[in-house]
C-alpha positions in Angstrom: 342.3 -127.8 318.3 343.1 -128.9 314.4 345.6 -131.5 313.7 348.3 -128.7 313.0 348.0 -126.9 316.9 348.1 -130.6 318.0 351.0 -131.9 316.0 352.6 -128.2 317.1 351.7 -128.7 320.9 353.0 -132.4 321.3 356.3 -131.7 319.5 357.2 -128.6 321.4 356.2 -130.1 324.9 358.6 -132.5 324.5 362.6 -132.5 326.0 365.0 -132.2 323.6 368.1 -130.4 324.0 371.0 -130.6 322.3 372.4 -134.5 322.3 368.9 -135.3 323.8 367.0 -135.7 321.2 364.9 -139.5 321.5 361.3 -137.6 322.6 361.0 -135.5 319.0 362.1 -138.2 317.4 359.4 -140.2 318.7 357.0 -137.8 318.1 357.8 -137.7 314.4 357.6 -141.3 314.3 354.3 -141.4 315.9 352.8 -139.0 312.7 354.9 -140.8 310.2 355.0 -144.2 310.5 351.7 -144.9 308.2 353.0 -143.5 305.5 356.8 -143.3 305.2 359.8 -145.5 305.4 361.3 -144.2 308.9 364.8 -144.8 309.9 367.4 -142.7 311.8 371.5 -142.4 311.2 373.8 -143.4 313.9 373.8 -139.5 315.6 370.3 -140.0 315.9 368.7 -138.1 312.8 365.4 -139.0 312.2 364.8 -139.9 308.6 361.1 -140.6 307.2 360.8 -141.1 303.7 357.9 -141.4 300.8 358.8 -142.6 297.3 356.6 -140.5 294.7 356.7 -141.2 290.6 360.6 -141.8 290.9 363.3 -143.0 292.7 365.2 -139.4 292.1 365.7 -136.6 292.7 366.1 -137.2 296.1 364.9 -133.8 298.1 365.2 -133.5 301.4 363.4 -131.5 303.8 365.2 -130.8 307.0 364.4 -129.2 310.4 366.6 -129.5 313.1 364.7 -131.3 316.3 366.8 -130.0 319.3 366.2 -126.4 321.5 368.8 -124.7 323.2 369.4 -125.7 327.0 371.5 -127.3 329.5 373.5 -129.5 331.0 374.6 -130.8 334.5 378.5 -129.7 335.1 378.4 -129.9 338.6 376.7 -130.3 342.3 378.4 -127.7 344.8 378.2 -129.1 348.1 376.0 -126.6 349.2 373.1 -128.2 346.5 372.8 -125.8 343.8 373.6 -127.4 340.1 376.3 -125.1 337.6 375.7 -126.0 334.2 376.7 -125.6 330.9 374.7 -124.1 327.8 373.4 -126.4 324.7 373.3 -123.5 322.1 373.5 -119.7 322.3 371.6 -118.3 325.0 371.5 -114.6 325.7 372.5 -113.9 329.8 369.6 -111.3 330.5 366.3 -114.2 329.5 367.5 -116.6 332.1 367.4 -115.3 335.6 364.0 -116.7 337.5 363.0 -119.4 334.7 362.2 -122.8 335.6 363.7 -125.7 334.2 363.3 -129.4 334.2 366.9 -131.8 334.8 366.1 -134.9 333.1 367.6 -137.8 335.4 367.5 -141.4 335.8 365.2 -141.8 338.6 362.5 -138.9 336.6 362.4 -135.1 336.3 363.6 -133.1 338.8 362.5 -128.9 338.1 364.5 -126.2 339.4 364.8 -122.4 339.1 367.7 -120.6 337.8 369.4 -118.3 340.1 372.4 -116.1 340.6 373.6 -114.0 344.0 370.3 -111.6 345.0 370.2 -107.8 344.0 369.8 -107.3 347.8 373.3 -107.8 348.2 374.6 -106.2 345.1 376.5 -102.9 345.3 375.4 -99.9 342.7 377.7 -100.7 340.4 377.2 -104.4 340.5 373.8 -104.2 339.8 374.0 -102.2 336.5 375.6 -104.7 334.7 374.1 -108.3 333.5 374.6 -111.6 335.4 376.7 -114.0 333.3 375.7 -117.6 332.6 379.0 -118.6 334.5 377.4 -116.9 337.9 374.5 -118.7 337.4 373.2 -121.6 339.0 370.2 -123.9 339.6 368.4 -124.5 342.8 366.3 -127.5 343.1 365.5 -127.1 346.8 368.4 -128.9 348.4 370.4 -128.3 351.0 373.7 -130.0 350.0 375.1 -132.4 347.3 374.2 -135.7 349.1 370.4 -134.3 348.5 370.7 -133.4 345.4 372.6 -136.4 343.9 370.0 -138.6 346.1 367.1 -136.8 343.5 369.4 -138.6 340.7 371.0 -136.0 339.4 374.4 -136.2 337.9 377.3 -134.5 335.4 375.4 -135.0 332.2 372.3 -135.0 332.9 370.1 -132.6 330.3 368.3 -129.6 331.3 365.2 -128.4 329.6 363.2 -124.6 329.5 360.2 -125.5 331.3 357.2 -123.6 328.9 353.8 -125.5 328.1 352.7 -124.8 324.5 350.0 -122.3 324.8 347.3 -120.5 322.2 347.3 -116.8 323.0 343.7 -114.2 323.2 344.8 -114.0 320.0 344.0 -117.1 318.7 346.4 -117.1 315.6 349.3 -116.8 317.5 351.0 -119.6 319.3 353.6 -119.3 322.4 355.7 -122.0 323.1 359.5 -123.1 324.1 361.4 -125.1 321.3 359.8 -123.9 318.2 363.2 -123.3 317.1 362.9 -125.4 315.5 360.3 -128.1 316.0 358.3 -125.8 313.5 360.6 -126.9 311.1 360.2 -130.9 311.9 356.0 -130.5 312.4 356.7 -128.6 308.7 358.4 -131.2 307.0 356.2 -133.8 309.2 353.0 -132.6 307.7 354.7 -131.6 303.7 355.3 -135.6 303.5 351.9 -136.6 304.9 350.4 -134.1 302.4 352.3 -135.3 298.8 351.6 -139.0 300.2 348.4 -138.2 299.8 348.5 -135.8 296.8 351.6 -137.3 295.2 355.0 -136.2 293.9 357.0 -136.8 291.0 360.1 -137.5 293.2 361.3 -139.3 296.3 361.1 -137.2 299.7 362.8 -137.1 303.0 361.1 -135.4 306.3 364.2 -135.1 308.4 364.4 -134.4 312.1 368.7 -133.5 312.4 370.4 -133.1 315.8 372.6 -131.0 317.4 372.1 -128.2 314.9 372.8 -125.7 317.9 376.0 -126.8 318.6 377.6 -127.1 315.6 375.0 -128.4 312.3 375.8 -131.8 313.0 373.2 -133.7 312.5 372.9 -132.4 308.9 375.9 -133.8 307.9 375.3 -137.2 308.8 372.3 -137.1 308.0 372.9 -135.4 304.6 375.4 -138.6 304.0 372.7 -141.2 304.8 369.9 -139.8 302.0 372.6 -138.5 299.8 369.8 -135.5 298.5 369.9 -133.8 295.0 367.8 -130.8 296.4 367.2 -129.6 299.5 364.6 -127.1 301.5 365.8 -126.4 305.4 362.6 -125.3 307.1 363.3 -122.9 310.0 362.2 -120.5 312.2 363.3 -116.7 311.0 364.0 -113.6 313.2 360.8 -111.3 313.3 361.5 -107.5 313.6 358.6 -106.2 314.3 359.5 -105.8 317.9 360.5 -102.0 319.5 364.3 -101.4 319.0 364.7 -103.2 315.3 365.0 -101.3 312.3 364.1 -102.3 308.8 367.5 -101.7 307.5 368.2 -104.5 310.2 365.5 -107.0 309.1 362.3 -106.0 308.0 360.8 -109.4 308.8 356.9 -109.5 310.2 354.8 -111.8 311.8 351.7 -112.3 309.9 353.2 -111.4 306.2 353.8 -114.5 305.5 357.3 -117.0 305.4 360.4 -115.6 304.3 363.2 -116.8 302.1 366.6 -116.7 303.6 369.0 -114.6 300.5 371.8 -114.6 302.5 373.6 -116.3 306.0 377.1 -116.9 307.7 377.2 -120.2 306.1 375.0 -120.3 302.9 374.3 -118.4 299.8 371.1 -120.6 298.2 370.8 -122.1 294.8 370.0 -119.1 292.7 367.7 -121.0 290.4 366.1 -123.2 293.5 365.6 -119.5 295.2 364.1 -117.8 292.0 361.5 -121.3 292.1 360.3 -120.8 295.6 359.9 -116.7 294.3 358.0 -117.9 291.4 356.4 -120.5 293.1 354.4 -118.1 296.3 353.6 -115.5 293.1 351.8 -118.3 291.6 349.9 -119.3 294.8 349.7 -115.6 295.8 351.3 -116.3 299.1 353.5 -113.3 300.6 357.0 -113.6 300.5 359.0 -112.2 303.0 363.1 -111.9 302.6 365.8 -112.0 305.0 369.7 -112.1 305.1 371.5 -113.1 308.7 375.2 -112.2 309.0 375.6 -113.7 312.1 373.8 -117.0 312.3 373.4 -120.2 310.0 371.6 -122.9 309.6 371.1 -126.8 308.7 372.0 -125.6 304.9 375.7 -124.8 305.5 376.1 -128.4 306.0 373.5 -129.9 303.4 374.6 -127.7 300.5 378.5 -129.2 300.4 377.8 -132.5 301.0 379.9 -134.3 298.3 379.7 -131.9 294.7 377.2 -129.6 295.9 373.2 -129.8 297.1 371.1 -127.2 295.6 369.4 -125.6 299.3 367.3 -123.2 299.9 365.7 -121.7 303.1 362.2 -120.8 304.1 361.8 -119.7 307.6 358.2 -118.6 309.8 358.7 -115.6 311.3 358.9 -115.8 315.0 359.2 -113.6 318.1 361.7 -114.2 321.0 364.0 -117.3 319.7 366.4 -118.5 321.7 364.5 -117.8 325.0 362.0 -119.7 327.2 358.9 -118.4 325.1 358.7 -118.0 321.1 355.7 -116.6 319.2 354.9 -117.5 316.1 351.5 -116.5 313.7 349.8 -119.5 312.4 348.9 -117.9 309.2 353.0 -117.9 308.4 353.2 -121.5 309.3 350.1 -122.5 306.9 351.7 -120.6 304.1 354.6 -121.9 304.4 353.6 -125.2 304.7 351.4 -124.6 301.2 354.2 -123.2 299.9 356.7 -126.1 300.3 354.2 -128.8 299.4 354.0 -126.8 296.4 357.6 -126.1 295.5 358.3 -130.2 296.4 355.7 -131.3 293.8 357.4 -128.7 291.2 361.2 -130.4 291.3 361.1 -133.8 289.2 364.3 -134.7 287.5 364.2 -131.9 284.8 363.7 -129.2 287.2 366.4 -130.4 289.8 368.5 -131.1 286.9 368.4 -127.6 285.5 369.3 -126.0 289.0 372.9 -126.8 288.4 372.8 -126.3 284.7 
């Protein structure tokens, strides 16, 4: 196991949903604290940062560090837990998953569950269990029980999924890497131009609560203050049965994309015709995408006070917003050579001309 399936394996193992974000945050302390300037704003943003050549530009790599989940509503007083989502999750991957409620006496698992098909009439069972008919059992009996493990209104709840490498050993499974890709990306870009040096100042950026609402990008955005900035994301591959290429043509294994278009954010045209030129030069494949109905850290960033050039570059990945992701390691490397080599490119001249 290389440093990048370790650094990829520890930050996806770890809890943290929406709100809960400490354990990624001190993973991306552990791998940063030799060689940047680490401190966090006051929703919890992790901010690590290396001055290169120059002060400014400022530019500002972001991933966001929480995964969809849970949270405790309420005990019934039969024992089973109702809960409320952190993020968008889709009814029909939930049924029969395990998950872990993070209390204050320690971890208590339980399996999600909803009234048995047994007992379901025809019609019933033809049509998909909503979250609200949901609950989680953690093997009680009533709410005394269950309150007595330490569980309480609150409480997080988190996809239980160990990082694994697949027969296929370029491809990675794994809860969370929406988007803890992103953070073990701009984790390992700053360790990199420490190393190889950068004619500007950097920030490797950890936001939270990007599933709920971007939030973490905005604070965070106001604490750095960035004259450039990259979001580094997971994208949506298509190359599953059902998706069309008119829909996305997106692939796992041709390399990171470049997001043209989303609900929230049209990119700095000049920023987005560097990263082009930029993967040309390297000959690394460039994939492109557009997303109608989703956004990302960038529809935050790019307002913050006059304007923030932003761009996206995503790694294509299987089954977001589920227990289990997929993602080809050949698409992360890429992308991370790819950033490392845009980052080096924008001194003051460069940054400067992207809103001349």
């Amino acid at each position: 196991m290389d440093q990048t399936e370790k650094l990829l394996k520890e930050i996806t193992n770890v809890g943290g949903v929406s709100g809960y974000e400490e354990e990624v945050r001190a993973v991306m302390r552990q791998y940063l604290q030799d060689v940047a300037e680490i401190e966090q704003d006051k929703m919890g943003s992790f901010i690590g940062k290396h001055v290169g050549e120059q002060e400014r530009p400022r530019v500002m790599l972001a991933g966001h560090m929480d995964e969809i989940g849970f949270m405790v509503q309420l005990i019934t007083k039969e024992g089973f837990v109702k809960f409320v989502p952190l993020g968008g999750w889709w009814d029909q991957v939930l049924l029969g998953h395990r998950v872990v409620i993070k209390t204050a006496k320690g971890d208590v698992v339980g399996v999600l569950g909803a009234k048995p098909p047994h007992l379901l009439d025809a019609e019933e069972r033809k049509k998909v269990v909503e979250k609200k008919d949901m609950y989680i059992d953690v093997g009680a009996c009533s709410e005394e029980e269950v309150k007595e493990m330490g569980v309480r209104p609150g409480d997080p709840i988190i996809p239980v999924s160990e990082f694994t490498t697949m027969a296929n050993p370029r491809f990675y499974l794994s809860k969370a890497f929406d988007n803890r890709l992103g953070c073990a990306l701009a984790v390992q870009t700053l360790r990199q131009l420490a190393k190889d040096g950068h004619p500007n100042t950097i920030y490797a950026v950890g936001t939270v609560q990007e599933e709920v609402g971007l939030r973490g990008a905005k604070t965070s955005a106001h604490v750095i203050d960035p004259d450039a900035a990259i979001i580094l994301e997971v994208d949506i591959a298509g190359d599953v049965p059902g998706i069309k290429p008119e829909v996305t043509a997106v692939k796992m294994g041709s390399g990171p994309s470049l997001l043209v278009y989303d609900a929230r954010m049209i990119p700095n045209l000049k920023l987005r015709d560097l990263v082009i030129e930029t993967a040309e030069e390297l000959e690394i494949p460039l994939q492109f995408s557009a997303m109608a109905g989703g956004a990302t850290d960038g529809g935050m960033i790019h307002i913050h006070n006059e304007g923030v050039p932003t761009v996206v570059i995503g790694v294509p990945t299987r089954h977001i917003h589920s227990h289990n992701a997929i993602l080809c390691r050949d698409d992360y490397d890429q992308a991370l050579k790819l950033v490392v080599a845009l980052v080096q490119k924008l001194d003051a001249a460069t940054v400067a001309g992207l809103t001349a």
